[in-house]
C-alpha positions in Angstrom: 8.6 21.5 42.7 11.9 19.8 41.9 13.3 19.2 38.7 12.4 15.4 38.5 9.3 15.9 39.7 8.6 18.4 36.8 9.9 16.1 34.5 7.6 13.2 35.7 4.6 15.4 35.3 5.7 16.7 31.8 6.3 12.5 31.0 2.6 12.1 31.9 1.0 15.2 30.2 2.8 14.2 27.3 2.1 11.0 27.5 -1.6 11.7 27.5 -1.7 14.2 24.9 -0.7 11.2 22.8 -3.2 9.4 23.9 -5.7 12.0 23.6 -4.3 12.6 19.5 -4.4 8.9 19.0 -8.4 8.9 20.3 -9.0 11.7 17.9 -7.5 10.0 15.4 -9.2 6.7 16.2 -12.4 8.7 16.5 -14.4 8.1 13.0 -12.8 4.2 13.2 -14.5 3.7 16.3 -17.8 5.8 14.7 -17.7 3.5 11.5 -17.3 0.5 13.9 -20.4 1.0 16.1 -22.5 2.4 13.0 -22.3 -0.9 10.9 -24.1 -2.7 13.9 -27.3 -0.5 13.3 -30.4 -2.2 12.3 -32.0 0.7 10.4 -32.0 1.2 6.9 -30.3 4.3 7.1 -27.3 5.4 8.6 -27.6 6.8 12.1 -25.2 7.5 15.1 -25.5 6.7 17.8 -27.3 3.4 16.7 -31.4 2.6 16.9 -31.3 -0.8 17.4 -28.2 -3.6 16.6 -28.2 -5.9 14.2 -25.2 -7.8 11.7 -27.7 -8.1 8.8 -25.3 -5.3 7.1 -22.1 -7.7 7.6 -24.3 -10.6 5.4 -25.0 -7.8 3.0 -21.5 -6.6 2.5 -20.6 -10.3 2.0 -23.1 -11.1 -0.5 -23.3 -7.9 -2.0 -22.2 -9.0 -6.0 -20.2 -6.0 -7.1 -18.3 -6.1 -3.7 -17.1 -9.9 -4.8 -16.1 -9.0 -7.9 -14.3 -5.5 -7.2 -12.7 -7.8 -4.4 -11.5 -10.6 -6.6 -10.6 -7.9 -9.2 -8.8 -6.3 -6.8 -6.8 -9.2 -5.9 -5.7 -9.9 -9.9 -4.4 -6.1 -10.4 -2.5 -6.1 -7.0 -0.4 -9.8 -7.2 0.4 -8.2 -10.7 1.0 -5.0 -10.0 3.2 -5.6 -7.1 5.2 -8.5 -7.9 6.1 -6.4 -11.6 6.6 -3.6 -9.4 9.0 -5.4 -7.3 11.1 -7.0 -10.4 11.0 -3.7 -12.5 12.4 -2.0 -9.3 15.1 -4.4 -8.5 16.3 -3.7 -11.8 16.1 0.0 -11.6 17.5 0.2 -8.1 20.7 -1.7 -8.8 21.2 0.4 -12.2 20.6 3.7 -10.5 22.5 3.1 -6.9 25.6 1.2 -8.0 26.4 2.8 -11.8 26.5 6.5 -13.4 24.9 7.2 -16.3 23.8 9.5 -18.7 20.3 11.1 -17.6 21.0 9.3 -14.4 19.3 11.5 -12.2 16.5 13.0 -14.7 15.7 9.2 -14.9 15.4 8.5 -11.2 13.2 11.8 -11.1 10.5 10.9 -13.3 10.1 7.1 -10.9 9.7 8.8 -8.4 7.1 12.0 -10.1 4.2 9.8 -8.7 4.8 11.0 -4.8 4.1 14.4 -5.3 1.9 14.1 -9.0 -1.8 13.6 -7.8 -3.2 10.4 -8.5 -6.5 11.6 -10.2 -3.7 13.5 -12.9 -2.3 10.1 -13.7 -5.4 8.4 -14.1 -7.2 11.0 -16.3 -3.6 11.2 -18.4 -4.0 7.3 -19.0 -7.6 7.3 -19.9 -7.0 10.1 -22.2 -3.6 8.4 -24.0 -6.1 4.7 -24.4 -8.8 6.8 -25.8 -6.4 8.2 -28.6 -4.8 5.0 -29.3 -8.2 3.3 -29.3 -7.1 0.7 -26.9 -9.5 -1.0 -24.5 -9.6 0.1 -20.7 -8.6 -3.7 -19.6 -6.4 -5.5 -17.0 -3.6 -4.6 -18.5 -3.7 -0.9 -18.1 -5.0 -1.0 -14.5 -2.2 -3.2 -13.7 0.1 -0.6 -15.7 -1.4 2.6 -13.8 -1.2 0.8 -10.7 3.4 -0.2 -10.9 3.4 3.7 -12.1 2.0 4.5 -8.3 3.6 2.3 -6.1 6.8 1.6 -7.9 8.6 4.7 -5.8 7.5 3.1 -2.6 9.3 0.3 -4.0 12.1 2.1 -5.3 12.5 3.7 -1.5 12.7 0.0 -0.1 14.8 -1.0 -2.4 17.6 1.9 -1.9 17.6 1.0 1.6 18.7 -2.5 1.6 21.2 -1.5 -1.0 22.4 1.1 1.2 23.1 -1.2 4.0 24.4 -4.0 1.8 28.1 -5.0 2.7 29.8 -4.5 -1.1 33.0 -6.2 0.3 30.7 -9.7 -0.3 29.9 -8.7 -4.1 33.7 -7.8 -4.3 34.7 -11.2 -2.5 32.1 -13.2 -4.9 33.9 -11.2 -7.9 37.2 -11.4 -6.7 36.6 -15.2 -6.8 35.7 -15.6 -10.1 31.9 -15.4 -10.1 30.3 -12.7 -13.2 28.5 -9.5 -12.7 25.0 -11.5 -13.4 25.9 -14.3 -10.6 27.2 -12.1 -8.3 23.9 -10.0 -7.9 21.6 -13.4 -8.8 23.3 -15.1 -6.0 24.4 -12.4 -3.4 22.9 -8.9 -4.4 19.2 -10.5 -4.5 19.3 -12.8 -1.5 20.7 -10.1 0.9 18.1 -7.3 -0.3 15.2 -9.9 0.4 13.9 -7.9 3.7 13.9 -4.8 1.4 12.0 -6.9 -1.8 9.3 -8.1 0.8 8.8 -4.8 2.3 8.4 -3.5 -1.3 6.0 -5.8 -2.4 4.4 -5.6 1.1 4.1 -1.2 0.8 2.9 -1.6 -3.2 0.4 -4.7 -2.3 -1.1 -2.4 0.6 -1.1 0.8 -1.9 -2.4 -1.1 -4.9 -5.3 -2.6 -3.2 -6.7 0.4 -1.4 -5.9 2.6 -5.0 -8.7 4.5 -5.6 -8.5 8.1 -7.4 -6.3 7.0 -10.6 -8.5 3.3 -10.6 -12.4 5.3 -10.8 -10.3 6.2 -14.6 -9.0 3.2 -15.8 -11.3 0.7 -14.9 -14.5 0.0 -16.2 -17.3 -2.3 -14.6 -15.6 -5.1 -16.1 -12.8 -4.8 -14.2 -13.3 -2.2 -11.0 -11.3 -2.8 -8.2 -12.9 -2.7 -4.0 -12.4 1.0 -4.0 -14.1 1.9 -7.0 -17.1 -0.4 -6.3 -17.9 1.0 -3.0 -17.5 4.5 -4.4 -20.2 3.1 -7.1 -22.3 2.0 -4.0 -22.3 4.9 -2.1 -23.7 7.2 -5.0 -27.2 4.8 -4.7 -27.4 3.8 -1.1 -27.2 5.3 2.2 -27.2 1.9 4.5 -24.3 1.0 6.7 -23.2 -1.6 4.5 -20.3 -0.1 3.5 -19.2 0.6 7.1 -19.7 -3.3 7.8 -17.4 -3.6 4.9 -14.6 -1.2 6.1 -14.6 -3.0 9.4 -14.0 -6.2 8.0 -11.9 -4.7 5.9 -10.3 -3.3 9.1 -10.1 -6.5 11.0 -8.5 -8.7 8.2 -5.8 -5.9 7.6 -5.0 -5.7 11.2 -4.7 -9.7 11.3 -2.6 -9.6 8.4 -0.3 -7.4 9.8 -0.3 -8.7 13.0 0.9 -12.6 11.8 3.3 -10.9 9.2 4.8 -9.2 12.4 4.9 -12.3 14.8 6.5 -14.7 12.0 8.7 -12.4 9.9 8.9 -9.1 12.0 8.4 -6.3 10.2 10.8 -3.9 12.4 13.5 -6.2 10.6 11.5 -6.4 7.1 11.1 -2.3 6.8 14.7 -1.9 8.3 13.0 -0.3 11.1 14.8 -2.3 13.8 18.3 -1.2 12.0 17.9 2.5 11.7 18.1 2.6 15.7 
């Protein structure tokens, strides 16, 4: 066998043990997918009979509405502080030295490796000795502490591919500290911005371990109220729910990629 022959055939067998890791991957999707078709009362696989009574279910299912609506108020918030508190943080820590400088960076960015279920518990056990009320407000607080590194990570990157010789010609020009990052800083770090606030909206929304602590039923997020669901039933509700949930985050993502490309928005297309 020549040399480009054995090359061609390693290019295929490569290529389909890819193919075969994304199936495997893929696998329970496509299992969840098929089961929330099943007309039985009970979840079963391969399916007795079809039926998209499940899907009405899911929809009018009252807890599910709320948690969804709920979800939506704690992620808008949570992200777009996240975002604005990160900006802030970003330009502080990347362009000037400081006392603490790196101790500070440190603890925003102790929620990648600090479990989730830690934070949450650690919240609901600081409200209970203030006496404070388990409210919006500290969901939406829990919720910048986990996604504002994912933020902070965006946000380094744009700064690290900004041109400074703009801020210095702005400067040189007469323009102030403030102006010069209102006016050039912030407007050329906007694919960075959106793809922080795109990462913390995605993060916030599916949060689930640090949100079953600091919400109550008042206020429970998607996550938490299909967690809730499953303890009491076993009916492929909940699997009618993830593939909607499935299909609207794939269409999101999809029109997000035709109209603003996210290879350019996550600085993907750069880094080649």
């Amino acid at each position: 066998m020549t040399r480009s022959n054995r090359d061609k055939w390693l290019g295929h067998a490569g290529r389909l043990l890819v193919g075969l890791i994304l199936l495997f991957v893929l696998l329970p999707t496509i299992v969840v997918i098929i089961s929330s078709f099943s007309s039985t009362s009970v979840l079963f696989f391969p399916p007795k009979g079809w039926s998209l009574r499940w899907f009405d279910r899911a929809l009018a299912y009252d807890d599910f509405r709320k948690g969804f609506y709920a979800g939506l108020i704690v992620t808008a918030w949570a992200s777009s502080l996240a975002v604005v508190i990160g900006t802030m943080l970003a330009i502080a820590i990347h362009r000037f030295d400081f006392r603490f400088k790196r101790l500070l960076e440190g603890v925003l960015l102790s929620p990648l490796f600090i479990p989730h279920f830690t934070i949450g518990l650690g919240l609901l056990m600081l409200v209970a000795q203030l006496n404070l009320g388990r409210g919006y407000a500290l969901v939406i607080f829990c919720h910048i502490l986990l996604v504002l590194p994912f933020v902070l990570r965006s946000l380094y990157v744009s700064l690290h591919n900004l041109e400074q010789r703009i801020e210095l010609a702005a400067a040189s020009l007469g323009a102030s500290p403030l102006r010069v990052v209102w006016t050039i800083t912030v407007p050329l770090m906007i694919p960075g911005l959106f793809g922080g606030w795109l990462f913390a909206a995605i993060l916030s929304f599916n949060e689930f371990t640090a949100s079953l602590f600091v919400t109550t039923q008042a206020n429970q997020t998607l996550p938490v109220a299909m967690y809730n669901y499953v303890r009491e039933f076993a009916d492929p509700t909940l699997a009618a729910l993830s593939v909607m949930y499935i299909a609207v985050t794939a269409t999101l993502l999809m029109l997000a990629n035709r109209f603003l490309g996210l290879g350019r928005v996550l600085n993907v297309e750069g880094a080649r």
